[in-house]
N, C-alpha and C positions, 0 to 999 in steps of 0.2 A: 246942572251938575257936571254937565261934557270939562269944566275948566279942570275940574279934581283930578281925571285924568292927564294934563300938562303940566302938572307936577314932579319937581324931582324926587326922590327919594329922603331927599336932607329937607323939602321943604314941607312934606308929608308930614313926616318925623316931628318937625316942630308945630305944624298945624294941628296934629293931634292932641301934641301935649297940652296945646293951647288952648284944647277943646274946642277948634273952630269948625270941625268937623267931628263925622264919628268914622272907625274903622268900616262900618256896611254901607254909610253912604260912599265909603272912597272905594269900597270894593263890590256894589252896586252899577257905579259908576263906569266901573272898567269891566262888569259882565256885561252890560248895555253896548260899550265898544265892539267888546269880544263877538256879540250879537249880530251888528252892523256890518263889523268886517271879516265875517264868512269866506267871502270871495279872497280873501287872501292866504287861505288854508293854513295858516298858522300853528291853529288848535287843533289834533287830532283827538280832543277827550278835555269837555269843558266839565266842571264840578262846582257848578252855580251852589247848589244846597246845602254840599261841603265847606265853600268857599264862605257863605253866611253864615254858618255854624260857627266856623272858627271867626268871623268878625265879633260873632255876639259875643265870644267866649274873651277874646281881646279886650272887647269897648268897656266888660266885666271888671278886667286885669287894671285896664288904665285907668278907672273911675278909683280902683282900690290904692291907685300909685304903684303899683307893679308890673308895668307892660316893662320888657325886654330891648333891646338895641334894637329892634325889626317890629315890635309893638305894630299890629294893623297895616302893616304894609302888604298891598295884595300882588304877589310873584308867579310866576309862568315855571314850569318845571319839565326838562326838556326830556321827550320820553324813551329815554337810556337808563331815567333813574329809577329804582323801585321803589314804589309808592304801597304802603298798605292799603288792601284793600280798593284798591286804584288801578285801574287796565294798566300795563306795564310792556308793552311790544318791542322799542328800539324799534317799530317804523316797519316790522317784518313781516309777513304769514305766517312764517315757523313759528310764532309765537301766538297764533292766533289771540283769544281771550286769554290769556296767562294773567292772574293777578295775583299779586306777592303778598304773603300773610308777613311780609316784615318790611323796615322801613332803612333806605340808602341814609349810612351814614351821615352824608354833606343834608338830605331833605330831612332827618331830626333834628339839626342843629337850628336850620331854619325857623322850624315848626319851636324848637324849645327858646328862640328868640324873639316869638310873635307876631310871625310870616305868617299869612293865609295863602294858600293855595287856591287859583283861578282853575288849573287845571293842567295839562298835558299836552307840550309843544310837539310839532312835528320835528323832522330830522330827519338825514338820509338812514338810509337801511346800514342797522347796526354802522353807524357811523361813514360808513365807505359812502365817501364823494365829497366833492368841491363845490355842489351848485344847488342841495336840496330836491336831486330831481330822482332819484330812485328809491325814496320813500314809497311803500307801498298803499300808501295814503292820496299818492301824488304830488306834485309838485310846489312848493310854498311860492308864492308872488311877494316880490320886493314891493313895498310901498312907495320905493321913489321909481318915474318915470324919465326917461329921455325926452328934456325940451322937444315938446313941439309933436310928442309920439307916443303912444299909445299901445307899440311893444311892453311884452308881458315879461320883466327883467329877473333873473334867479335873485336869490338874496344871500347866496355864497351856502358852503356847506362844512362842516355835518350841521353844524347849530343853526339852521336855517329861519326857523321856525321862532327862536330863541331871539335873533337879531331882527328879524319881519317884527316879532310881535311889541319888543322892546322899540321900535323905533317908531309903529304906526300907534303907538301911547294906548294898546290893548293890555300891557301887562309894566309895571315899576320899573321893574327887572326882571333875568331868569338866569336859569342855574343850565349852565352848558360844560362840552366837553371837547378840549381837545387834544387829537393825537399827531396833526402834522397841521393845525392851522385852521383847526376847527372852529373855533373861538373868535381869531383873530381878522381870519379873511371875513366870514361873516359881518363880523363888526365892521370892517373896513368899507364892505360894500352897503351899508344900511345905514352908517354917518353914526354909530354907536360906538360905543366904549365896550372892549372885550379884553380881559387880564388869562393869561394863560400862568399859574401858578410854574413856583420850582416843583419839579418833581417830587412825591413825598408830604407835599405843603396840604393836600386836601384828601382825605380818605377815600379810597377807591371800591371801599365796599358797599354792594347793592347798587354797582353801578354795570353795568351788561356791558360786557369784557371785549375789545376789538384788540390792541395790540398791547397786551398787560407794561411792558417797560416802557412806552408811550403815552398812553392814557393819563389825562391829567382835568379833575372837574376846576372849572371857573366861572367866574360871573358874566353877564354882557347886562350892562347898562345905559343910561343915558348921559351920565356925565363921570370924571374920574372921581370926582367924593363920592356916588354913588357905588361906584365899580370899589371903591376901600372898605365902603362900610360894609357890604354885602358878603366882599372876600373875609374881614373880619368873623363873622358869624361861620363862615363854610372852613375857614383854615383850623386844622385840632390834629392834636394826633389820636390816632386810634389804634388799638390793640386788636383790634380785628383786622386792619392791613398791615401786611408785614413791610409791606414799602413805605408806611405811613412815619414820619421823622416826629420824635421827641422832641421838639421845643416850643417857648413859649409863642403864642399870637401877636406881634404886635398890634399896638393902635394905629391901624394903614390909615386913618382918616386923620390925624395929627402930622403925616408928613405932607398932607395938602398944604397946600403957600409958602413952604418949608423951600427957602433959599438955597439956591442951586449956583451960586456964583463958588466959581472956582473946581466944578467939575468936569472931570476929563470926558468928552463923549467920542469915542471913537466912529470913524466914516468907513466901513468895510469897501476896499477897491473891486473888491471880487463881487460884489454886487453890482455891479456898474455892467449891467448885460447890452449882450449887441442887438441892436432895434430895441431898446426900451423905448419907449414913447416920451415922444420931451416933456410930456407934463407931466410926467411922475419924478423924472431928473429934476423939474423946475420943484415940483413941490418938493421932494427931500432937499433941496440946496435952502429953501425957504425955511425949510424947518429946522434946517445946522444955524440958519439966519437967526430964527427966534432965540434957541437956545443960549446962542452967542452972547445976542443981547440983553439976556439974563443973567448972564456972567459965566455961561460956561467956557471951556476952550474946547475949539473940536482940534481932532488930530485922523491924520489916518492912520487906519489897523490895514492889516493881512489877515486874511481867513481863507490861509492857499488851499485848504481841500474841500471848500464852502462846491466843489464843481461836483463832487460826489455823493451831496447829501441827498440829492432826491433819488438817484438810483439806488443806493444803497436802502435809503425808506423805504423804497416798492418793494424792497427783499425782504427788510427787518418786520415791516409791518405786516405786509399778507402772509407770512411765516407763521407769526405769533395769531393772527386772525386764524387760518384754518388748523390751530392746536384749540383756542379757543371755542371754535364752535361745531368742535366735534362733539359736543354733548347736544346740537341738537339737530338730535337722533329718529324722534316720534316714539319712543318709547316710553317716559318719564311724564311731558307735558307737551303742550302746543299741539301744534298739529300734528296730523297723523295721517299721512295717505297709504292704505293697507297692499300687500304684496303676498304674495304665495310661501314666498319663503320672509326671514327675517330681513337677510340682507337685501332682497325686493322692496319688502315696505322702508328699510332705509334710505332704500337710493330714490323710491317713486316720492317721500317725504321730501328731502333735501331738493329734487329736481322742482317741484311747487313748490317748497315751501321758500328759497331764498332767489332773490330776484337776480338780474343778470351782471350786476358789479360785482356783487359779495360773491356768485358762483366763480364769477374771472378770478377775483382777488383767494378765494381760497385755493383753487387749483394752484395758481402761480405758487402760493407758498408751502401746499404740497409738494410740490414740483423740487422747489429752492432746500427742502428740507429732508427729499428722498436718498436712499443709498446711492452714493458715486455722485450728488450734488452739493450734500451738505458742505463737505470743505469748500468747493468753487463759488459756491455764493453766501451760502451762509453764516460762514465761518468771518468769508472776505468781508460781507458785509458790517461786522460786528466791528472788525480789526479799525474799518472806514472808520468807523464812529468814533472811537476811543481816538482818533486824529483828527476826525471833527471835533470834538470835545476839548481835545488837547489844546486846539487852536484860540478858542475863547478863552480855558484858561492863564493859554501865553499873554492875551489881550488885557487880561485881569491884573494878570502878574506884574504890569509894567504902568498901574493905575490908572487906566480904564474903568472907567465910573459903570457907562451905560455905554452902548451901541446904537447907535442910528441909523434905520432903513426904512424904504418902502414897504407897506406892507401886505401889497398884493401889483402884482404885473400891470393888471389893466383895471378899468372900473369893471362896475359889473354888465354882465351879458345878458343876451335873451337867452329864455326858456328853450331848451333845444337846439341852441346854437351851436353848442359846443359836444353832442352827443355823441355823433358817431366816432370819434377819434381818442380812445383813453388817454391816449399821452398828453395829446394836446390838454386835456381836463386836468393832469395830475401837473400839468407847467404851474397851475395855478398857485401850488403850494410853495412853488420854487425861492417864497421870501422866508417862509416860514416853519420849515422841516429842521431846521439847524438846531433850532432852539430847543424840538421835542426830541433829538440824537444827543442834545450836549444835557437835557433836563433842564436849561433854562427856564425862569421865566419873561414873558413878553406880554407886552401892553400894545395893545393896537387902538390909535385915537383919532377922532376927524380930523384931517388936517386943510381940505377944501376940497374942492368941485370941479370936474375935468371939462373940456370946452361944452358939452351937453348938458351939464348941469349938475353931471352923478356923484355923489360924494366921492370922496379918496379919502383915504388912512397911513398915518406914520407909525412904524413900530420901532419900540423903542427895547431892548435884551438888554435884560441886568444880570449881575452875578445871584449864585443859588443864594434864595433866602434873603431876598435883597430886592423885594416887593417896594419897598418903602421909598428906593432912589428913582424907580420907575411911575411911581404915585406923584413922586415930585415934579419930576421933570415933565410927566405927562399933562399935568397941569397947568404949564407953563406954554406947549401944542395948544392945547383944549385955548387958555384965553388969549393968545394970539389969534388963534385961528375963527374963532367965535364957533356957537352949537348950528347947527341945520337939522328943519325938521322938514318931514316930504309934504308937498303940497297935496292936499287931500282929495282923493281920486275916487276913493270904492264906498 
């Protein structure tokens, strides 16, 4: 049965219908994996009995001609999202056993299109990090290896867990989040497909809050038709997010193969950093290559304030993080380390309960948000945006399709490598923070393999609500480039 799991999601899809399988052997199948690859800590909360429940309930549906867009496909669910009845942490202590009597928007829509649930992916703590390593679970292992080596490589961050499990063929898909490239560096570094929606596009409720005007759910798959069909099901508006936008869903899987001759893809200069490594220069020149000869035209843009997006994030976002997670307090749920007075058991709470990123990152935007601060950075930082923002839509204005970049600095690292230095960790975002300041969305797709072997990623920025020219074009990466799977190790 191991083949069911090398399955795309489109080939699934049509196996089922075809009755060459059933939804519990395909998701039998990938709890078997799930089993196997332990050592890659992926899963922090598997749901084997829930997981066959909902297959039987499935293979039920599709015998009757009723299964859904997602009919028996079994998914990974990254655990940021509230699941009923289901341990619900965001990776934390503060949250010890917290489990939610109600269900994240983006995982009913799921469930109401005939998703199964495998279980509950890891992720760094409440989303803060670039590398999956300050989950309080510990650390997710990348499935791909450095030729020749036997270092234990990150799998990129917050969706770590997400893109590990998606790429070692333990889960179809899964449902991630990101706020400055959380989605997308992941995918980059695991050889996956990662879509970071326009802001608005996917409902943010029952999803554990890190920078509310950042925040954004998307898929990480194995290929871009998988990455459409997936976003399909999860994009809706809801009346329960007020950030959540009125309009229809398109059919993102109909703009696959969908001819891209004749659009504009712009080459931002300002990404053109000093000591980039040539092979990330070599692969973006390769990938303007492809496009080209698909009939697109490249041109170069300007994105002259593209130099203050990542300081500006470290403002906006740890700002919005410690507004966010002053509710957890010890008083209400989670954990609860007691103290003589009230305000004792708060501070002995917070000082256990949240690990050493999220305590830097809330300080800092205590800090940015205090009297006689707020105008100097807070203020400033906003102002930044609105000129980041500006910049894309000049880029737009003058018919610019899509954007084209790297989508992450270097491949990926070892575990550890990169810990004791925060800056150097937050460089990592340095392709991908523009896009959650402007509400873009971004597509991050394999685009090859740096001299060690390690995968690399193109990211491709479209205009808001404009999923469909990125679905395109990314398709066009994806079969130039060919898929890559990691040679099987654990």
């Amino acid at each position: 049965m191991t083949d069911l799991t090398s399955m795309t999601i489109a080939e699934a899809r049509n196996g089922l219908a075809k009755k060459s399988f059933t939804s519990l052997e395909l998701t039998d199948a990938h709890l078997a994996a799930i089993e196997a690859a332990r050592s890659l800590n992926a899963f922090v909360l598997e749901t084997p009995d829930r997981a066959r429940a909902m297959a039987r309930a499935i293979d039920a549906k599709i015998a009757k001609g009723e299964g859904g867009p997602l009919a028996g496909i079994p998914l990974g669910i990254k655990d940021l999202f509230a699941t009923k009845d289901v341990r619900t942490t965001a990776c934390s202590k503060i949250l010890g056993d917290f489990v939610p009597p109600y269900e994240s928007t983006v995982t009913s829509q799921l469930w109401r299109d005939g998703a199964v649930m495998l279980g509950k992916l890891n992720n760094d703590e409440f989303a803060m990090g670039s590398s999956n390593e300050t989950s309080c679970f510990g650390p997710v292992v990348n499935p791909w290896r450095r030729e020749g080596s036997n270092t234990t490589l990150v799998p990129g961050g917050s969706s770590g867990g997400s893109a590990s499990a998606v790429a070692a063929l333990l889960c179809m898909g899964a449902t991630a989040t990101d706020t400055g490239g959380s989605i997308r560096q992941p995918a980059a570094f695991t050889a996956t497909v990662g879509v970071k929606p326009t802001y608005g596009r996917c409902s943010r409720w029952g999803i554990v809050a890190f920078a509310s005007s950042l925040d954004q759910a998307g898929p990480i798959a194995r290929t871009v038709r998988d990455s459409a069909i997936l976003m399909r099901s999860m994009a809706g508006h809801d009346p329960k997010d007020t950030t959540s936008v009125n309009r229809a869903v398109p059919d993102y899987e109909a703009a696959i193969g969908k001819s891209v001759k004749g659009m504009k893809i712009g080459i931002p200069r300002e990404y053109r950093l000093d000591g980039m490594p040539a092979e990330i220069e070599k692969l973006w020149s390769e990938g303007g290559a492809w496009l080209k000869a698909a009939g697109a035209e490249l041109v170069e843009v300007s994105l002259p304030h593209t130099k203050y997006a990542l300081p500006a994030y470290y403002i906006v976002a740890p700002a919005e993080a410690s507004s966010n997670l002053a509710r957890y307090d010890g008083v209400r749920y989670g954990l609860r380390v007691p103290g003589r007075s009230i305000g004792e058991m708060y501070e002995n709470t917070r000082a256990e309960g949240f690990g050493a990123e999220v305590r830097r990152r809330v300080m800092i935007g205590t800090y940015v948000l205090s009297a006689g601060y707020y105008d100097a950075y807070y203020l400033r930082a906003q102002k930044v945006r609105t000129l980041i923002k500006k910049d894309f839509e000049d880029c737009f204005a003058k018919g610019v399709d899509a954007i084209l970049t790297p989508a992450t600095p270097s491949a990926a690292f070892g575990v550890g490598e990169k810990g004791a230095d925060p800056v150097e960790m937050y460089l990592n975002d340095i392709f991908t923070v523009t896009v959650n300041m402007a509400g873009l969305p971004g597509i991050a797709v394999p685009a090859g393999k740096d001299a060690q072997g390690l995968p690399l990623g193109l990211q491709l920025i479209g205009r808001p609500f404009d999923e469909e020219t990125l679905f395109s074009l990314g398709e066009v990466v994806e079969q130039a480039a060919g898929r890559f799977t990691p040679p099987r190790w654990w």
